[in-house]
Structures are given as C-alpha cells and as structure tokens.
GUKOLMAR-443313 format. One record per residue (C-alpha): x, y, z; residue in one letter. Coordinates in nm, 3 decimals. Each point is the difference from the previous one (the first is absolute). Layout:
% GUKOLMAR-443313
{X:X&Y:Y&Z:Z&r:A}
...
This chain:
% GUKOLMAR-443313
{X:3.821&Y:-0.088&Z:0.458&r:X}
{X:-0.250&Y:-0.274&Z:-0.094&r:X}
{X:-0.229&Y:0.104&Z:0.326&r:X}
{X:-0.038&Y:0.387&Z:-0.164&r:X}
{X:-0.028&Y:-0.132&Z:-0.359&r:X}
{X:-0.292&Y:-0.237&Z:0.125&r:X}
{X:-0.191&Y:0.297&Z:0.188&r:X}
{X:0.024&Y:0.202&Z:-0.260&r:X}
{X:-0.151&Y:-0.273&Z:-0.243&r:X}
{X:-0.263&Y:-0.057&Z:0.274&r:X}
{X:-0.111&Y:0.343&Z:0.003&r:X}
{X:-0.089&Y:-0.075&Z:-0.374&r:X}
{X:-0.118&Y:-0.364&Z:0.056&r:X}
{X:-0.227&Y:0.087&Z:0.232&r:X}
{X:-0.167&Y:0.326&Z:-0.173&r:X}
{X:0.001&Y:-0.070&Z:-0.384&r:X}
{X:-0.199&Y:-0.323&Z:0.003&r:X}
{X:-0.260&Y:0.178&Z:0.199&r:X}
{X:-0.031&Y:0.299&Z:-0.202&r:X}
{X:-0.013&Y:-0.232&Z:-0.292&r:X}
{X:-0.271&Y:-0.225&Z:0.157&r:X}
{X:-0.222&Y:0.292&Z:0.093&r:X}
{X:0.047&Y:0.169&Z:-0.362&r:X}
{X:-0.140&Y:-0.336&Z:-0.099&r:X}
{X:-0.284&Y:-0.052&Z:0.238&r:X}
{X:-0.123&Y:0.426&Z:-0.084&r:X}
{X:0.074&Y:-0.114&Z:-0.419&r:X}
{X:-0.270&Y:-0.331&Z:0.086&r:X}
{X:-0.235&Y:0.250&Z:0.108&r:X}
{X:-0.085&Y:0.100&Z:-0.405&r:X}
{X:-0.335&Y:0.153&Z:0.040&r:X}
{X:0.027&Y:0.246&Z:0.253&r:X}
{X:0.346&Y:0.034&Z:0.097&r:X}
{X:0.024&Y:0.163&Z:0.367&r:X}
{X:0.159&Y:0.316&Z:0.088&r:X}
{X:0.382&Y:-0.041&Z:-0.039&r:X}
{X:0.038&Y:0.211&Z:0.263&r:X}
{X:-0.250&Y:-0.204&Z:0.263&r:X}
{X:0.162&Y:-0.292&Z:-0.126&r:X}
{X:0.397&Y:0.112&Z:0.104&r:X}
{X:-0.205&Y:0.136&Z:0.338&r:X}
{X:-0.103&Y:-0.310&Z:0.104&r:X}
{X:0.320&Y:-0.214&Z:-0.127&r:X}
{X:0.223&Y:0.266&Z:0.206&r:X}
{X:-0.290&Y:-0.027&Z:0.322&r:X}
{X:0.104&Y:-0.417&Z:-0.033&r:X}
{X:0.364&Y:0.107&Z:-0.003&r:X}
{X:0.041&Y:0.242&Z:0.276&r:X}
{X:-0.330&Y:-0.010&Z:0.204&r:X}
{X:-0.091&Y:-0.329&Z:-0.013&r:X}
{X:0.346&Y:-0.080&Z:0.089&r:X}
{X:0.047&Y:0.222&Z:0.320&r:X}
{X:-0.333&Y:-0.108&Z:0.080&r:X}
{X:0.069&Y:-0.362&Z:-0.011&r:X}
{X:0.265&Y:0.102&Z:0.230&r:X}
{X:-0.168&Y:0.140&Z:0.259&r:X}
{X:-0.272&Y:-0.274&Z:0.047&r:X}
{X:0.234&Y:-0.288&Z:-0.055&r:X}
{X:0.264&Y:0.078&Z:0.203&r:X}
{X:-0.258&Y:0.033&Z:0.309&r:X}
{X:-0.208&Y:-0.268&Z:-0.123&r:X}
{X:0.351&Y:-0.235&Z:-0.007&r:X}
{X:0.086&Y:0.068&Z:0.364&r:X}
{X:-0.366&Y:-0.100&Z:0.126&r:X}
{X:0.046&Y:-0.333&Z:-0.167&r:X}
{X:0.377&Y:-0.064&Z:0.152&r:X}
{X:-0.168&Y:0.078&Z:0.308&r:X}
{X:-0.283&Y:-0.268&Z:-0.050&r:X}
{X:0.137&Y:-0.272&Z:-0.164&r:X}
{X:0.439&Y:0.052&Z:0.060&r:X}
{X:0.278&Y:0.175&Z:-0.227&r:X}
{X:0.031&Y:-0.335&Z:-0.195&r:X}
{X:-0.325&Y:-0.038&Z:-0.077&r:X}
{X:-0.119&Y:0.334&Z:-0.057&r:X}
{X:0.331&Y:-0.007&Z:-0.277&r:X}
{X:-0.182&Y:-0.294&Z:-0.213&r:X}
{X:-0.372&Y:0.116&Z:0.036&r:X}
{X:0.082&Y:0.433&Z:-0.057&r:X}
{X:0.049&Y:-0.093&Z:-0.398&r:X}
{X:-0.333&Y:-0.209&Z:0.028&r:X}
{X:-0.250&Y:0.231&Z:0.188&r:X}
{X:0.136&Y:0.344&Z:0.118&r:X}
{X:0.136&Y:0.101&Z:-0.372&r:X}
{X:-0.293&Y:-0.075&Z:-0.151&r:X}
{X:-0.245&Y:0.145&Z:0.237&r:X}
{X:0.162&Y:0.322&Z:0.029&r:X}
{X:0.138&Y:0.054&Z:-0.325&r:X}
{X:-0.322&Y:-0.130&Z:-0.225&r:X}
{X:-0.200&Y:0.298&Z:0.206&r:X}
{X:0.241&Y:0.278&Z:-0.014&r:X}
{X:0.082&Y:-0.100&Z:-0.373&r:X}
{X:-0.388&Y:0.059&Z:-0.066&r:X}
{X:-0.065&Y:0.261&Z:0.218&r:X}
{X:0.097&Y:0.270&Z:-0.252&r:X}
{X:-0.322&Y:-0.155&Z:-0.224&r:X}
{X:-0.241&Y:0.092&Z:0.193&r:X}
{X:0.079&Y:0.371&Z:-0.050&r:X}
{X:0.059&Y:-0.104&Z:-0.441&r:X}
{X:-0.349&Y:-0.138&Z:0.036&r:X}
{X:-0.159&Y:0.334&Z:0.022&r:X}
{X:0.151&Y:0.143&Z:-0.270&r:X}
{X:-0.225&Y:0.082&Z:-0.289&r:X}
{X:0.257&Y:-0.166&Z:-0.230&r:X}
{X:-0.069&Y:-0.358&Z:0.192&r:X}
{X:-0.258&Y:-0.181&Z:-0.214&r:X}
{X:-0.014&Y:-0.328&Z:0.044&r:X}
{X:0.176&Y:-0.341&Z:0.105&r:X}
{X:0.259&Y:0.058&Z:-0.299&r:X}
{X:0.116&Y:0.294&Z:0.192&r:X}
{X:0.057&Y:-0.174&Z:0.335&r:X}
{X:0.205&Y:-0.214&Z:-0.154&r:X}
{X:0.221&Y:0.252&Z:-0.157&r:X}
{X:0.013&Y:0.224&Z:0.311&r:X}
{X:0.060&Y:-0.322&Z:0.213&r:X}
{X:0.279&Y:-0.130&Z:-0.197&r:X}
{X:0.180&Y:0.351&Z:0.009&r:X}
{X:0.009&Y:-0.030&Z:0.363&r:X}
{X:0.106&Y:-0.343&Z:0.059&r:X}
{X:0.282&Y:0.070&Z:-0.260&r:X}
{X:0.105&Y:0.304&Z:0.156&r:X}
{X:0.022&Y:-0.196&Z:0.338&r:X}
{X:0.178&Y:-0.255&Z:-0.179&r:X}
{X:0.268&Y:0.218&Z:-0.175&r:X}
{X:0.134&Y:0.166&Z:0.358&r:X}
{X:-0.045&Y:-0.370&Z:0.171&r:X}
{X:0.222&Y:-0.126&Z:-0.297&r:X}
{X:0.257&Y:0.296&Z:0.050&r:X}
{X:0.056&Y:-0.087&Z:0.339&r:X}
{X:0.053&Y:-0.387&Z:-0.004&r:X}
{X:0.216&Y:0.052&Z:-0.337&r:X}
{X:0.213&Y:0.209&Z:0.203&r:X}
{X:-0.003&Y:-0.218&Z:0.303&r:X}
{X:0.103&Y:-0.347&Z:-0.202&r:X}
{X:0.260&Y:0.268&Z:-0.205&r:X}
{X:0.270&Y:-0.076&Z:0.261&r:X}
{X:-0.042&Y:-0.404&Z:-0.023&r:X}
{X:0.144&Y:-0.038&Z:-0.382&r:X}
{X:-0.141&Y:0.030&Z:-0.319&r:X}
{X:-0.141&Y:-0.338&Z:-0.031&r:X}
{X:-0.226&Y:0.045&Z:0.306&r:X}
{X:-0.123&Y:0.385&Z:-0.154&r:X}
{X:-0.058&Y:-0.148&Z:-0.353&r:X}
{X:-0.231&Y:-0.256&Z:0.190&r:X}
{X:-0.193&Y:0.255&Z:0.184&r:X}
{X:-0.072&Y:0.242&Z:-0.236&r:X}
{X:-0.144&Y:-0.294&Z:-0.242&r:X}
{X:-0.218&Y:-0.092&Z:0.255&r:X}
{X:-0.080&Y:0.323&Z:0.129&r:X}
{X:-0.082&Y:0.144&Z:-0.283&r:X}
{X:-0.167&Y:-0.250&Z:-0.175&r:X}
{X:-0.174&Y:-0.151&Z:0.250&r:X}
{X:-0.033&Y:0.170&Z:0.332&r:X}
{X:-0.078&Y:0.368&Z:-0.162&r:X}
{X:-0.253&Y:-0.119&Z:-0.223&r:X}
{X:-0.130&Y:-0.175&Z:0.294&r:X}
{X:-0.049&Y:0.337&Z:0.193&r:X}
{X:-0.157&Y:0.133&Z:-0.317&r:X}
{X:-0.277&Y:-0.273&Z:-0.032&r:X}
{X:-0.072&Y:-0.020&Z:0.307&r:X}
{X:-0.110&Y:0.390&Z:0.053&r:X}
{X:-0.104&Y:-0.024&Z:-0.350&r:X}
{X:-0.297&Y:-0.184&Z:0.156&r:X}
{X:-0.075&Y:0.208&Z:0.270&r:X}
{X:-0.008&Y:0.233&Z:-0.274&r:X}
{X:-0.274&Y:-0.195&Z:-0.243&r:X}
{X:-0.164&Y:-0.073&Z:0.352&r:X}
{X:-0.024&Y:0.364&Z:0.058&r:X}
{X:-0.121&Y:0.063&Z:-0.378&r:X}
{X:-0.286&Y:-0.281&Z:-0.025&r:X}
{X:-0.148&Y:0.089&Z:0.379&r:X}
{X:-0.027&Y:0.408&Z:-0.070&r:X}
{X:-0.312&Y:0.091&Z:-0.034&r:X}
{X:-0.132&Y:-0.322&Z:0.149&r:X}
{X:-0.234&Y:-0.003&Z:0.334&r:X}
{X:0.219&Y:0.063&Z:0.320&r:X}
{X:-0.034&Y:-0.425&Z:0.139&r:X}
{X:0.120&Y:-0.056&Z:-0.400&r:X}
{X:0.296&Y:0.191&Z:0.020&r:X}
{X:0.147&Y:-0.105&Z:0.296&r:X}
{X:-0.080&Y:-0.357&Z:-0.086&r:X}
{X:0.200&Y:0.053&Z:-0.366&r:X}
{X:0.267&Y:0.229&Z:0.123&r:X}
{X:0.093&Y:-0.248&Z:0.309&r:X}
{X:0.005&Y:-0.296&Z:-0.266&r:X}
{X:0.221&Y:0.219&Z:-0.198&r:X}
{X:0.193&Y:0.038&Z:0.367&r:X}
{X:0.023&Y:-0.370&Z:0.077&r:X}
{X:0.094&Y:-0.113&Z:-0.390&r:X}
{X:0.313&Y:0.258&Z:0.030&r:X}
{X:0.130&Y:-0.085&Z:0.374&r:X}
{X:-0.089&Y:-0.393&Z:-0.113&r:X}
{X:0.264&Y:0.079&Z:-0.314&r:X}
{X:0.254&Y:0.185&Z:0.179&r:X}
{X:-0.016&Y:-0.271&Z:0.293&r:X}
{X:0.018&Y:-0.309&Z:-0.235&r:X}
{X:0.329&Y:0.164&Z:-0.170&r:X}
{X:0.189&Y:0.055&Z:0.291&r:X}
{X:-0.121&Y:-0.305&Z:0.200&r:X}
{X:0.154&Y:-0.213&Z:-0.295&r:X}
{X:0.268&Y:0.192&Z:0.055&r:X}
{X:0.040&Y:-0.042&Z:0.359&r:X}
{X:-0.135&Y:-0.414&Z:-0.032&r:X}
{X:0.266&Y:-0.067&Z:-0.263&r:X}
{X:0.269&Y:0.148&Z:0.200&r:X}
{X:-0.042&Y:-0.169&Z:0.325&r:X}
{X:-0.086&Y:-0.389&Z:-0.105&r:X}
{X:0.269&Y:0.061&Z:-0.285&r:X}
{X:-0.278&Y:-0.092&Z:-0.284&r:X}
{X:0.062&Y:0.129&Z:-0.334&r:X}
{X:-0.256&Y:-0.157&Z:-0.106&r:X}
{X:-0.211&Y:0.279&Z:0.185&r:X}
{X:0.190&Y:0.257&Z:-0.178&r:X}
{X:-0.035&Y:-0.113&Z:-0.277&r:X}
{X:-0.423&Y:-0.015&Z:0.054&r:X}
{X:0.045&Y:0.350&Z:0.118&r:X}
{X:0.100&Y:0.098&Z:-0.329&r:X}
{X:-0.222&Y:-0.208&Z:-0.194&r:X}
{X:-0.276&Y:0.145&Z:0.216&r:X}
{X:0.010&Y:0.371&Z:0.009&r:X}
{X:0.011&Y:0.006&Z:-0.436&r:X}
{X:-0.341&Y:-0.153&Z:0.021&r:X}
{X:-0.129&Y:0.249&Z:0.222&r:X}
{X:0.166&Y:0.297&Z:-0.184&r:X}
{X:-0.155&Y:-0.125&Z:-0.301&r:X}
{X:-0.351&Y:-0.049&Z:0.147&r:X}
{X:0.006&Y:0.393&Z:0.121&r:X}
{X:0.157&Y:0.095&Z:-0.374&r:X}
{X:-0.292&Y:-0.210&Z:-0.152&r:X}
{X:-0.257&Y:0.172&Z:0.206&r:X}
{X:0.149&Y:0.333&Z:-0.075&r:X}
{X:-0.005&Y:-0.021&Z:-0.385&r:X}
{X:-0.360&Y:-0.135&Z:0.025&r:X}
{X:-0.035&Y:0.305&Z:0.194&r:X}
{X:0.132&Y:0.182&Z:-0.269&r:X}
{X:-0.225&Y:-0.212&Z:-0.288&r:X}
{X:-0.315&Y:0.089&Z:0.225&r:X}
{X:0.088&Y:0.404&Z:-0.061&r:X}
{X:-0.075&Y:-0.074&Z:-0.374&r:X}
{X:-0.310&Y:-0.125&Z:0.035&r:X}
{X:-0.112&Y:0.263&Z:0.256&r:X}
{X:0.183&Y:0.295&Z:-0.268&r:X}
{X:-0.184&Y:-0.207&Z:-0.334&r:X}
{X:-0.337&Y:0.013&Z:0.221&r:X}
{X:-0.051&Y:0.352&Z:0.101&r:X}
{X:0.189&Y:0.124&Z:-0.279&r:X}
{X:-0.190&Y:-0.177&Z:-0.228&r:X}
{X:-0.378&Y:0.175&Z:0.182&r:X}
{X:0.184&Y:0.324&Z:-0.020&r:X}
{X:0.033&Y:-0.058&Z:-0.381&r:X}
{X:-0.364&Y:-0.074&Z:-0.029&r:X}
{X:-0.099&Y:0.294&Z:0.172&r:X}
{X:0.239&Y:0.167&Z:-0.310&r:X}
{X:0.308&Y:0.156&Z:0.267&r:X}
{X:0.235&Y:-0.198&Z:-0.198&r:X}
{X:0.003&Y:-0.194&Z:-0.364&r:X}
{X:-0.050&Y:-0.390&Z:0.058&r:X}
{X:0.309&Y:-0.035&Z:-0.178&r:X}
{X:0.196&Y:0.111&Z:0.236&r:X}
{X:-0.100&Y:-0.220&Z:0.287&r:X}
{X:0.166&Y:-0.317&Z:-0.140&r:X}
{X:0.340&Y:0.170&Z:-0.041&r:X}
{X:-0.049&Y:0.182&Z:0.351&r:X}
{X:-0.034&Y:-0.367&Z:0.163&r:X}
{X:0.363&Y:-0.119&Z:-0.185&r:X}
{X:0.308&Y:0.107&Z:0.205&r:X}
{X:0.169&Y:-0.019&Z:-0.371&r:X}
{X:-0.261&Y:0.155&Z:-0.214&r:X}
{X:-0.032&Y:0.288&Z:0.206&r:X}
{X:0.367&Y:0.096&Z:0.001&r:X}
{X:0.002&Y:0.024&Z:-0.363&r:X}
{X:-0.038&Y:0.285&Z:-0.197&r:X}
{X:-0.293&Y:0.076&Z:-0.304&r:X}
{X:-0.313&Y:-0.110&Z:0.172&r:X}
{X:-0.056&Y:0.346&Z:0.195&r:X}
{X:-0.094&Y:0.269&Z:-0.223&r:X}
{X:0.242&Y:0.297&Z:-0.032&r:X}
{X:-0.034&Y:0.276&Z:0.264&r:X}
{X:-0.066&Y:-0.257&Z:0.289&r:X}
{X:0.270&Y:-0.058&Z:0.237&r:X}
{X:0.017&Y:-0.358&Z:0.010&r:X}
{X:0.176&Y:-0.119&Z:0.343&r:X}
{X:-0.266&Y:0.248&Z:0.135&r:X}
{X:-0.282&Y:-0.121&Z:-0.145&r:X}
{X:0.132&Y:-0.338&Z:0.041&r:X}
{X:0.045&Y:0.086&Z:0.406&r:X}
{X:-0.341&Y:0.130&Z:0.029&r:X}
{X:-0.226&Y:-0.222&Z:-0.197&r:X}
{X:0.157&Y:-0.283&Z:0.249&r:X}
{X:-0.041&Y:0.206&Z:0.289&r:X}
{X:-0.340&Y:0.073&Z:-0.088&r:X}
{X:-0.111&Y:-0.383&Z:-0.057&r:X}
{X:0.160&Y:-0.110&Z:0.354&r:X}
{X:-0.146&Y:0.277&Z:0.157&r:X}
{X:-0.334&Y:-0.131&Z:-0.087&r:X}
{X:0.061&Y:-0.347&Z:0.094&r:X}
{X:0.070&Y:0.145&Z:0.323&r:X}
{X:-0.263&Y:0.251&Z:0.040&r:X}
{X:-0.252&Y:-0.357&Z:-0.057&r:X}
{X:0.195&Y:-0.179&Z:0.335&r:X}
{X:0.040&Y:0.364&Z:0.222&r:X}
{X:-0.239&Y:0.049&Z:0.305&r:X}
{X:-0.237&Y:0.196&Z:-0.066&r:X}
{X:0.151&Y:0.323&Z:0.228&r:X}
{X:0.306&Y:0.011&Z:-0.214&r:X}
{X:-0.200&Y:-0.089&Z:-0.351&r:X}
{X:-0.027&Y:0.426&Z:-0.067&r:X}
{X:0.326&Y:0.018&Z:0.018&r:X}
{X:0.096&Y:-0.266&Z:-0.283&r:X}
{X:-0.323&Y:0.156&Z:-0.251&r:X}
{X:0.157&Y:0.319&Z:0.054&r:X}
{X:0.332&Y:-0.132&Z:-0.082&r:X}
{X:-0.136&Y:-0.192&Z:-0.314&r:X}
{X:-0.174&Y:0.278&Z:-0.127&r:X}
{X:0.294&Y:0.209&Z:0.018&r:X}
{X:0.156&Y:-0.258&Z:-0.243&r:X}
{X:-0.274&Y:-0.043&Z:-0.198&r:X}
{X:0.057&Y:0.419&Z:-0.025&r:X}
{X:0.404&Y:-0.098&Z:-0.076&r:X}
{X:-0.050&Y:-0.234&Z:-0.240&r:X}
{X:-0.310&Y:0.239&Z:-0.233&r:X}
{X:0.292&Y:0.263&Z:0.047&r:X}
{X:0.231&Y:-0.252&Z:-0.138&r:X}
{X:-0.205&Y:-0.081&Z:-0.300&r:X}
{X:-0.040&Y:0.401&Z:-0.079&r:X}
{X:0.331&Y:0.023&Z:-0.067&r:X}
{X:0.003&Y:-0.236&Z:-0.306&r:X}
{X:-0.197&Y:0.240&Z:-0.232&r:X}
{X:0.215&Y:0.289&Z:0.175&r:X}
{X:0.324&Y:-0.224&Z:-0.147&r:X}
C-alpha cells in the first residue's frame, strides 16, 4: 500500500515543481514574454524527445565503454561522461530549430527556451527514479525527490539554459564566431552536468561526505551565476526598448511619455497612461516588438536585413494604426 501511495505522489513530485519552475522562468521573461505555446513545445520536446533520444545514444554509447574499459568501470565513469555527452546534445538539439523562429530575439530568449527543455528532461528523469526508489521506503523517496528536484532538475535546466544564451548571443554572428560561442556554450553545460554527477559518483565510492556536501554547495553558485546573467539579460532589453523607442518618439510615432512607462515591467501593466480607444496589451506587445526588432535588424547580415525593415515597418504601420484608434475611442 505504501509502494502505490508513493507512485502516485511521484507522479505529482516529479511534474508540479517543473511546471512551476518553467511558469517562473517564462514570468522572468517581463518584456517580451515568448509564445506560451513554443514554450510548452519545447518543455514537452525535453520530456519526451530528449528523453527517448538520450536513450538511444546512451544506451549504445554505454556498451562501447564496457567494452573498452570493463562492466565495473564503465558503471562509475557512464554518470561522468556518457550522460552528459549524449544527453547535453539531444537536450539542445530541439534549439536549433527555436532559433529560427521569428519570435527568438535575443540571448534572453535562449535562456528561456533552454531552461524549458532541460526542465522538461528533468521532470520525466525525476518520474522515473521517484518511482524506482518508491519500493525502498519512504525515507529513501523523501530523500530523492529533495535532491532531485531541487538540485539535479534545476541542474538540467541551467545547463541547456546555456546552450540556450550560447545559441542567442552567437546568432547573427560570423560563421568561425558562432561555432566558437555555441561550443563554449557546449563545453560550460557538459562541464556542469559532469561536475554534478562526478561528485556524485566521487562521494559515493571513497565514502566522503564532505564531497557531497561541496556538490551541493557548488551547483547553487552556478545556478545563480546563469540566473544573474539571465536577468541582466533581461535589464539589457530595457535599454535596447528605452533606445529605439525613445528615436521612434522623436521621429513623432509615439508620445515621449510613453517610452519611460513602456521600459517598466510595472508601469506598463497599469492602466490610465494609454489613451482610450487603444488596446493596451497590444500596443504594449508591439511597441516592444518593434524596438527589438530594430536592435536586431542593426546586428543581421546584410542578406536577411530586408527581411527585418520589412518586418519593422509593418510595426511601425501597427503601431500608427494603434494610435488612430484613440480619437476613434
């Protein structure tokens, strides 16, 4: 009876966090929020794809190793370099197809895009050991799912998280640049995943607690580094929406006034400033569109730089229909 009750509570263990943590990561994101929709896409690709494709290169990729270095062996070094270097890749791998969305902007949104992933992958990983360690007592489940949860899952996050920003800072970016930055982003995720569970496996086999207890002292830090990078990620979209908001307002598309409270994630949300007519989220959506879409039409090569005029223009079109409507309310 207390096996059944425990799956059933890790079915819920394992998923809730995750949704929770990825509502949290998307709410960071206060400029310009991506796509719900893109955002559950790549979450469910970390959950189901990721996860059959860690599968089929790990399992493979395990064997070759017993083969080289011995059963034992290849037990204690799997956690330390096959899991990482086949789960960091197919983790990422639905990014690359993200990237060339027209609703990827920037650095911000590899972050977002790579957390969703890495949480996804996470929340399926977590279901399966909860319900492994289910049928050794509840003292040993209560244990894993702390750790698991709190530590190992955000782990998966951060670490595609920075593929993601990788992925986000190189686009656009000569072709030598972008593999350079992308296969940093590469290395810094399989160096995170690696360190965690070679801890793991360190503390384990010379009986050290003392390593355990660096492991979790350790992977905060980095979590905190790639959060701290990410919000200054997110501060950087304000001054890129205050610039070229604030040249569209000289060249009269929009009152000055409104560029300060269009750069405040609280300002912006509340109600009075707009005048009546206007569709606020709307005009909120494009004005912010319409600023990043200029920062990025200044960084795109110069075969795709039509394509981002013509898409700024069209805004520029949105946001004059916007304004009509005012005098109309």
């Amino acid at each position: 009876m207390e096996f059944l009750f425990l799956l059933f509570l890790s079915v819920f263990c394992a998923c809730i966090p995750m949704i929770v943590f990825l509502a949290a990561v998307w709410w960071l994101d206060r400029y310009d929020r991506e796509p719900i929709w893109m955002v559950v896409g790549t979450f469910l690709w970390g959950a189901v794809g990721a996860i059959g494709g860690a599968l089929v290169t790990g399992v493979p990729s395990g064997w070759i190793l017993s083969m080289v270095v011995g059963p034992s062996m290849a037990n204690t070094l799997s956690p330390v370099l096959i899991a990482p270097l086949t789960e960091e890749p197919v983790k990422a791998a639905i990014l690359f197809l993200v990237v060339r969305s027209r609703h990827f902007d920037n650095v911000t949104d590899g972050f977002v895009y790579g957390a969703a992933a890495g949480l996804g992958f996470g929340m399926t990983e977590n279901l399966l050991y909860f319900g492994m360690v289910a049928k050794t007592g509840i003292a040993a489940w209560v244990t894993t799912v702390v750790i698991r949860t709190l530590f190992s899952a955000v782990m998966h996050a951060s670490a595609t998280a920075t593929v993601g920003a990788s992925l986000g800072f190189a686009r656009f970016r000569p072709i030598q640049w972008q593999i350079v930055i992308v296969g940093s982003g590469f290395a810094a995720a399989i160096g995170m995943h690696a360190l965690w569970n070679g801890l793991i496996v360190a503390s384990e086999a010379f009986s050290q607690p003392i390593v355990h207890i660096a492991n979790f002292a350790l992977l905060p830090i980095e979590v905190l580094m790639v959060v701290g990078i990410f919000m200054l990620c997110v501060h950087s979209e304000k001054r890129v929406i205050r610039r070229h908001l604030t040249a569209e307002a000289k060249r009269g598309l929009l009152p000055a006034a409104h560029v300060p409270v269009l750069c405040s994630t609280i300002k912006r949300g509340r109600h009075g400033w707009l005048e009546r007519g206007i569709p606020q989220a709307l005009y909120v959506t494009t004005a912010t569109s319409l600023a990043l879409k200029m920062d990025q039409a200044r960084r795109a090569p110069r075969r795709r730089k039509k394509d981002f005029l013509d898409e700024i223009e069209r805004l520029r079109t949105e946001l004059t229909r916007l304004r009509g409507l005012a005098t109309a309310g």
